[in-house]
C-alpha positions as CSV (number, residue, x, y, z in Angstrom):
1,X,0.0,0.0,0.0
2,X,1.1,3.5,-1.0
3,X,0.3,6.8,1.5
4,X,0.3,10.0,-0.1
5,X,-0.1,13.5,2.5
6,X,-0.7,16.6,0.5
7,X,0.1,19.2,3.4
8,X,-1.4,22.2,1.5
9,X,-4.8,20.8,1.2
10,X,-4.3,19.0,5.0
11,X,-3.9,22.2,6.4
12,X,-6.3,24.4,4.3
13,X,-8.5,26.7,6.2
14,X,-11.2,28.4,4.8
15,X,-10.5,27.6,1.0
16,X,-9.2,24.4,-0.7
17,X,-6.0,25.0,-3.2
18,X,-5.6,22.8,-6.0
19,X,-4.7,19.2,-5.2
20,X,-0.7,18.2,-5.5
21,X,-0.2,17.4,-9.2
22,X,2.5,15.1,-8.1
23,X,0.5,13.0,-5.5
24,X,-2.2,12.6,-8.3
25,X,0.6,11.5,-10.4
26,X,2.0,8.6,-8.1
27,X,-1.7,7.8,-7.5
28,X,-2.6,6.3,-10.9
29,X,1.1,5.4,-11.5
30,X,0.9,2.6,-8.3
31,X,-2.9,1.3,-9.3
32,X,-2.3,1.1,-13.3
33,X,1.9,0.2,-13.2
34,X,2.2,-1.9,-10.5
35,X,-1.1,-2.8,-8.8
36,X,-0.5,-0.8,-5.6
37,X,-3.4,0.7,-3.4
38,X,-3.1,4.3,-3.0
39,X,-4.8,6.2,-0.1
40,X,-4.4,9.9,1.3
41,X,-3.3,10.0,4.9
42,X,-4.9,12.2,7.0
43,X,-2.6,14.4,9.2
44,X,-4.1,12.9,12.8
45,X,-3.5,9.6,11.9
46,X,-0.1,7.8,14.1
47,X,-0.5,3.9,12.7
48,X,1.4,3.4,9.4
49,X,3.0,-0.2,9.4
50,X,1.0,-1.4,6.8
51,X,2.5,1.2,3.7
52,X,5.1,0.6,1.8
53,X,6.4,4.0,0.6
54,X,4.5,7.0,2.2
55,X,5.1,10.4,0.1
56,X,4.6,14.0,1.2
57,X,4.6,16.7,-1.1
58,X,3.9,20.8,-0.1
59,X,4.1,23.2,-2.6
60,X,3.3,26.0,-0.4
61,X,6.7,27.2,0.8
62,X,5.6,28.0,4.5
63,X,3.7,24.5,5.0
64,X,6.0,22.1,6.2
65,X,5.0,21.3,9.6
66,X,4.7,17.4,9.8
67,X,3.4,15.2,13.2
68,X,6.0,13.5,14.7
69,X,4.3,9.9,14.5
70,X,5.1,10.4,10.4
71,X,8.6,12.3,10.7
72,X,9.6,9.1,12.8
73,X,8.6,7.1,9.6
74,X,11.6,5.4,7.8
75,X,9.8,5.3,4.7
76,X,9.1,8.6,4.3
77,X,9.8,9.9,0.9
78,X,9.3,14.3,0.6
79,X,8.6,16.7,-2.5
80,X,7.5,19.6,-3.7
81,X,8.9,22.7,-3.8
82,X,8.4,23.6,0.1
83,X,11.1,20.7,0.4
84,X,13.3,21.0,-2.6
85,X,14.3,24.8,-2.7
86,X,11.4,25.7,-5.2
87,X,13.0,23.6,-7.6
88,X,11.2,20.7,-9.5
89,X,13.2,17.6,-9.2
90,X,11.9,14.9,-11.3
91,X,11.2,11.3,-10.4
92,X,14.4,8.8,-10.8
93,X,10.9,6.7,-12.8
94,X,10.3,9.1,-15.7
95,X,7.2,6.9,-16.1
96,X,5.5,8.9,-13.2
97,X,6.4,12.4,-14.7
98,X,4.7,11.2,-17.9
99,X,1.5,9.9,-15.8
100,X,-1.4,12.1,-16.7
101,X,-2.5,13.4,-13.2
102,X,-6.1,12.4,-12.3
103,X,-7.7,14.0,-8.9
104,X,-9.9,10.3,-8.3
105,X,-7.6,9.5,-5.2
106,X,-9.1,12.8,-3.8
107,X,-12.9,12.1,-3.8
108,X,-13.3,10.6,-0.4
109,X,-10.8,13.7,1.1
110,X,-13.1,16.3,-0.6
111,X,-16.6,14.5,0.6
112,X,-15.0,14.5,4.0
113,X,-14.3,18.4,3.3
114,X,-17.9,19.2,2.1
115,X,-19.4,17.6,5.1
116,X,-16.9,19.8,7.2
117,X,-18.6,22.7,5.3
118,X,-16.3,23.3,2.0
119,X,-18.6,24.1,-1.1
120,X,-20.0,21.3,-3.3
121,X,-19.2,23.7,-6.3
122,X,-15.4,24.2,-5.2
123,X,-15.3,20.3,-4.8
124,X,-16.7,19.6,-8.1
125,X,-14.1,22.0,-9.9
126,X,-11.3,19.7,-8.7
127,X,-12.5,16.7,-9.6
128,X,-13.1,17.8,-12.8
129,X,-10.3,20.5,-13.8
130,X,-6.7,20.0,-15.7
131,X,-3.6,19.7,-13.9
132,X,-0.6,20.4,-15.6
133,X,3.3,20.5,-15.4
134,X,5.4,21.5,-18.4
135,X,9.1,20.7,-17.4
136,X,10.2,17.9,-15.3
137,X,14.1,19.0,-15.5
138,X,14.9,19.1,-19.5
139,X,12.2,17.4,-20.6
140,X,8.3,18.8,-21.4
141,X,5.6,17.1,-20.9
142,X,2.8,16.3,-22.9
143,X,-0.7,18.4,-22.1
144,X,-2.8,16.0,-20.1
145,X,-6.6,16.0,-21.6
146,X,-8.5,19.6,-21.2
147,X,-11.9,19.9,-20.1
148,X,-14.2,22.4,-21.9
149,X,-15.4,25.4,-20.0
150,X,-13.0,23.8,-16.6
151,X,-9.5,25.5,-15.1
152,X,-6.2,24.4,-16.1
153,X,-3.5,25.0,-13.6
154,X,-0.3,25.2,-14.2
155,X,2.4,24.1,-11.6
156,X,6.0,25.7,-13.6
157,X,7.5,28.2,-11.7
158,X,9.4,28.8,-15.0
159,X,6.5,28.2,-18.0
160,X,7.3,31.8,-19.6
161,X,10.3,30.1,-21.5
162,X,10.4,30.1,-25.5
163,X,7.5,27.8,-26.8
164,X,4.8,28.7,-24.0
165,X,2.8,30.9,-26.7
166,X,2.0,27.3,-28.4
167,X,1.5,25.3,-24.9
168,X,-1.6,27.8,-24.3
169,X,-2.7,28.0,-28.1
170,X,-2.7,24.1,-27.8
171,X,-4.5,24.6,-24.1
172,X,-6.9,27.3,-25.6
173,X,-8.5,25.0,-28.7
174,X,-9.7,22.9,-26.0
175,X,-11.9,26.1,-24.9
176,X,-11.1,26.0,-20.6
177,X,-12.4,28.5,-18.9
178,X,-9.4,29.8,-17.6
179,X,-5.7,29.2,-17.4
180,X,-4.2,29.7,-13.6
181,X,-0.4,29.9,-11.8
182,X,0.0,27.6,-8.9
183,X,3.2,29.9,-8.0
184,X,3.7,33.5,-8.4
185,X,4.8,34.2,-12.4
186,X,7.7,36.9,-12.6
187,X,8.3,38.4,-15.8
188,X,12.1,40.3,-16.6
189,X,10.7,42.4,-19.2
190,X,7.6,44.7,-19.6
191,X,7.2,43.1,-22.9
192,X,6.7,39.7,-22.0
193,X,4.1,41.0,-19.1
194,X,2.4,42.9,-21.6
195,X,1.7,39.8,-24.4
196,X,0.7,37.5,-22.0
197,X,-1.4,40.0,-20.1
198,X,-3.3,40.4,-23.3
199,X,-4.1,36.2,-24.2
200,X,-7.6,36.5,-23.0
201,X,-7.3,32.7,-21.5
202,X,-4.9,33.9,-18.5
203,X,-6.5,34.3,-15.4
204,X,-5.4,37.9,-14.0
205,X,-6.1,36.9,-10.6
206,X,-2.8,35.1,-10.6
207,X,0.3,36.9,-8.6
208,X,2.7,38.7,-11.2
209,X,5.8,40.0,-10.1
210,X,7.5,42.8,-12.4
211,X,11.4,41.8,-11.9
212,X,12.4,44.8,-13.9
213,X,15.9,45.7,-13.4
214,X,16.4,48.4,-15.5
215,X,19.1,51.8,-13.9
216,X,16.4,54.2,-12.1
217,X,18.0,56.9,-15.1
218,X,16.0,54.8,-17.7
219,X,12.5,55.2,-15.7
220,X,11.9,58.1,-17.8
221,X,11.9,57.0,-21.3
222,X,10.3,53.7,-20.2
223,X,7.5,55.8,-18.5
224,X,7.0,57.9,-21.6
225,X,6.7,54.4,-23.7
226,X,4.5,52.8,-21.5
227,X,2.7,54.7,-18.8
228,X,-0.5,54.3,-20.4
229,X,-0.4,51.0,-20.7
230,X,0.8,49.9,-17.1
231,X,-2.0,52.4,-16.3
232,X,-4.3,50.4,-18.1
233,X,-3.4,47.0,-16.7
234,X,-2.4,48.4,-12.8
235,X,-5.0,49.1,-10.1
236,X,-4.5,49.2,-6.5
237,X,-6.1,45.6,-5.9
238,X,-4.3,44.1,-8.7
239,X,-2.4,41.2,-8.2
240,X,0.9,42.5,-10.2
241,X,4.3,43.7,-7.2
242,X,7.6,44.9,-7.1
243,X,9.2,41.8,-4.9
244,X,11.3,42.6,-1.8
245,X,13.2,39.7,-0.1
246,X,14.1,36.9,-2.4
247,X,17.2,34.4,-2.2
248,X,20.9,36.1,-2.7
249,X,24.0,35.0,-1.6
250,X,25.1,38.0,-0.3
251,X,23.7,40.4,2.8
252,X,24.5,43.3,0.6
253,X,22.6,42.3,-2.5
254,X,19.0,42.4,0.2
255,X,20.1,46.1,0.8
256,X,21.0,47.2,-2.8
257,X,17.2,45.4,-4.2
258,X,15.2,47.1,-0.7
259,X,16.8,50.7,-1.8
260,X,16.0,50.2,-5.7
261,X,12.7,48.4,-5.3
262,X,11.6,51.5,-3.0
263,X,12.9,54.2,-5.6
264,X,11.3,51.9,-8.3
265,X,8.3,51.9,-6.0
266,X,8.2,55.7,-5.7
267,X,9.0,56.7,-9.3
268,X,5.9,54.7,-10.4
269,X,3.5,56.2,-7.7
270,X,4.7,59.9,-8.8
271,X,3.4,58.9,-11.9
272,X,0.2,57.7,-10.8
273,X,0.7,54.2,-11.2
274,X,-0.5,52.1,-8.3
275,X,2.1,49.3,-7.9
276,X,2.1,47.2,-4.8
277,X,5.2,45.6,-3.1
278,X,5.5,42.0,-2.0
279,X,7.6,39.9,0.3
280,X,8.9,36.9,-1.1
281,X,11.0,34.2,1.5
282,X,14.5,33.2,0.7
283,X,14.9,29.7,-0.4
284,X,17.0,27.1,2.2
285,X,20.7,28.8,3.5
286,X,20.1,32.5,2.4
287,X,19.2,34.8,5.1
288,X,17.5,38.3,4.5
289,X,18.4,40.9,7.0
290,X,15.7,42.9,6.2
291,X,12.9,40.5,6.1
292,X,11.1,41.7,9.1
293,X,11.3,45.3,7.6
294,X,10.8,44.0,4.0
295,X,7.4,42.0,5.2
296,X,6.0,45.1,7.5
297,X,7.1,47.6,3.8
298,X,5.2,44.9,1.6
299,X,2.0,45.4,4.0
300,X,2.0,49.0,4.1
301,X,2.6,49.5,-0.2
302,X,-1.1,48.2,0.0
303,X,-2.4,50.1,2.7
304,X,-0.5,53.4,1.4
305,X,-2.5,53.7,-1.6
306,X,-5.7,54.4,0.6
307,X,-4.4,56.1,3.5
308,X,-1.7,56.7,5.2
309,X,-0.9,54.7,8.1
310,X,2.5,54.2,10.2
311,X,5.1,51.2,9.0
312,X,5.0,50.1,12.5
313,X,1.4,49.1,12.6
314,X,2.1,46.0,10.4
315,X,4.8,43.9,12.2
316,X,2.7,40.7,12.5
317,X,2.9,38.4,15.7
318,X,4.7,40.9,17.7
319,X,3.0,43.4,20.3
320,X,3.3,47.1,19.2
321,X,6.1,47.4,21.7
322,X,8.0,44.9,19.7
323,X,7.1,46.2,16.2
324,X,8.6,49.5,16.8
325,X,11.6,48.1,18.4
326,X,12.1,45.5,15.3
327,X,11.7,47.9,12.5
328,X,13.6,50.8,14.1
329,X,16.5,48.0,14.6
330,X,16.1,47.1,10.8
331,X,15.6,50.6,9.9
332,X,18.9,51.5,11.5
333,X,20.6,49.0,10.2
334,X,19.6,50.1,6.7
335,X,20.4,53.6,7.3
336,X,24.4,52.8,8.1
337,X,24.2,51.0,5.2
338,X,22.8,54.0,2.5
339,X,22.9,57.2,4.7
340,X,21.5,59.4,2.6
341,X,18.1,59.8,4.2
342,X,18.0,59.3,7.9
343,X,13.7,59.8,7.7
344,X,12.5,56.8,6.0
345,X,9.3,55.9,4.4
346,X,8.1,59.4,5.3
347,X,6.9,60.4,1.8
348,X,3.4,60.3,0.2
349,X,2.2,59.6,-3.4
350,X,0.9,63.3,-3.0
351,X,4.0,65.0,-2.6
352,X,6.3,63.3,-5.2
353,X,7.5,64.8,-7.7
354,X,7.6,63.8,-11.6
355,X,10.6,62.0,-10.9
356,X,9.8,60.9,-7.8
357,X,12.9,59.0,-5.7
358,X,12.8,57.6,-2.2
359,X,16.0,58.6,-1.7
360,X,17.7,60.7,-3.8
């Protein structure tokens, strides 16, 4: 017997994410290749002699919190991106990878969900949507069979390589309702956030980051080209950031991106365009000096656009004693190392100027 946990739908609250696209994999692998039973393990459970391999797979990067009764397990085998550094490491069985992922092994879970009080719509939207994964390491995979008028999620952290134009055409003839991001999508260029922004079959409710590095000197001419059109496609509620945090190998680079992603941040709002900051977590052995800062920052971008409030209101899981203390640490910190403006975070969208600079 086979146990598969999927800790992101284990430990879903109010909402149920997609189901692991792995997990469904390894499901109709075991029963079609080799005759195995399959069954998803419930998180309270402490009795596991009777499995042969149990897997656990997370794809959310904060849920790995396992019971001890399974960490004890010596046939534990872990995966997803939560585990592996938010990279995609293929199966040593390639045969698994080219499984087409079907959610059956999820229909008891999900009845036990509705009777909990989940939605009998939401349930029947997983059963029958597309689950999809281009790349397992070099190699793409084919496009498992689309339902009409259903979602198709995608699972890449990477799909925006040369070719992905004909992976959605292909994904489109089949008429889904709607193509969706399991992970955040960045995009290096305004270009390539522009075209896919306009293929009607992209959900715009998935998280975009704009990883534009281009020297603050060339805001202007890339304003004057297109203003309008990050106008267009930016409001205050939309889910498109400048990304603080990240994963660098050096303490320095978290300082030089906090400093340019705030004067990126600024030279956009001077110019009325309503851009929102984000926090993203380092991956395994890089640490972020500024994270607490970075997180409290991310939180107030949002608020900022409707009214002003103090950075210090946003520290979560401290008391406001310990928020102000944290950030004014951080703060300092970030002060000694760019002195050129010792009151931070002080200006309004209001008050900028054309060129507006956080510090200039």
């Amino acid at each position: 017997m086979i146990g598969l946990v999927d800790l992101n739908l284990q430990k879903a609250q109010k909402t149920l994410p997609p189901p692991n696209l792995e997990i469904m994999k390894l499901a109709e692998y075991y029963k079609h290749e080799e005759n195995k039973y399959c069954r998803l393990i419930n998180l309270d459970e402490t009795e596991f002699a009777g499995y042969d391999k149990i897997y656990i797979f997370s794809e959310n990067d904060n849920c790995i919190d396992i019971p001890e009764a399974l960490r004890r397990e010596p046939n534990v085998i872990y995966g997803g991106s939560a585990f592996t550094n938010k990279k995609y490491i293929p199966f040593e069985n390639e045969l698994i990878d080219y499984t087409f992922p079907r959610p059956a092994i999820y229909g008891n879970f999900l009845k036990e969900k509705y009777h909990a009080g989940e939605t009998e719509k939401r349930i029947e939207h997983i059963l029958d949507d597309t689950y999809y994964r281009r790349f397992a390491g070099e190699k793409e995979l084919p496009i498992p069979p689309v339902a009409r008028r259903k979602r198709v999620y995608i699972y890449d952290r990477d799909f925006f390589t040369p070719g992905w134009e004909r992976i959605i055409d292909d994904i489109a003839e089949h008429k889904p309702s709607s193509v969706n991001f399991i992970h955040p999508v960045h995009f290096y260029k305004l270009s390539d956030f522009f075209k896919v922004r306009e293929n009607e079959i992209i959900s715009k409710s998935n998280d975009v980051f704009l990883d534009i590095n281009i020297p603050l000197q060339d805001t202007k001419y890339m304003l004057r080209t297109y203003k309008n059109k990050l106008l267009e496609l930016i409001m205050p509620r939309s889910q498109i950031f400048l990304s603080l945090g990240g994963s660098y190998h050096y303490q320095t680079e978290y300082y030089k991106n906090f400093v340019y992603k705030m004067n990126l941040l600024y030279t956009l709002w001077s110019n009325r365009i309503p851009i929102r900051l984000k926090y993203e977590e380092p991956t395994l052995g890089c640490f972020d000096p500024l994270a607490d800062l970075s997180r409290l920052i991310a939180t107030w971008s949002a608020s900022h656009l409707r009214k002003t409030h103090t950075i210090y209101e946003y520290m979560p899981n401290k008391s406001k004693q310990e928020n102000v203390l944290a950030a004014k640490e951080q703060a300092r910190i970030l002060v000694e190392k760019f002195p050129r403006q010792n009151i931070l975070f002080m200006q309004t969208t209001a008050s900028l100027s054309k060129a507006g600079r956080w510090i200039k």
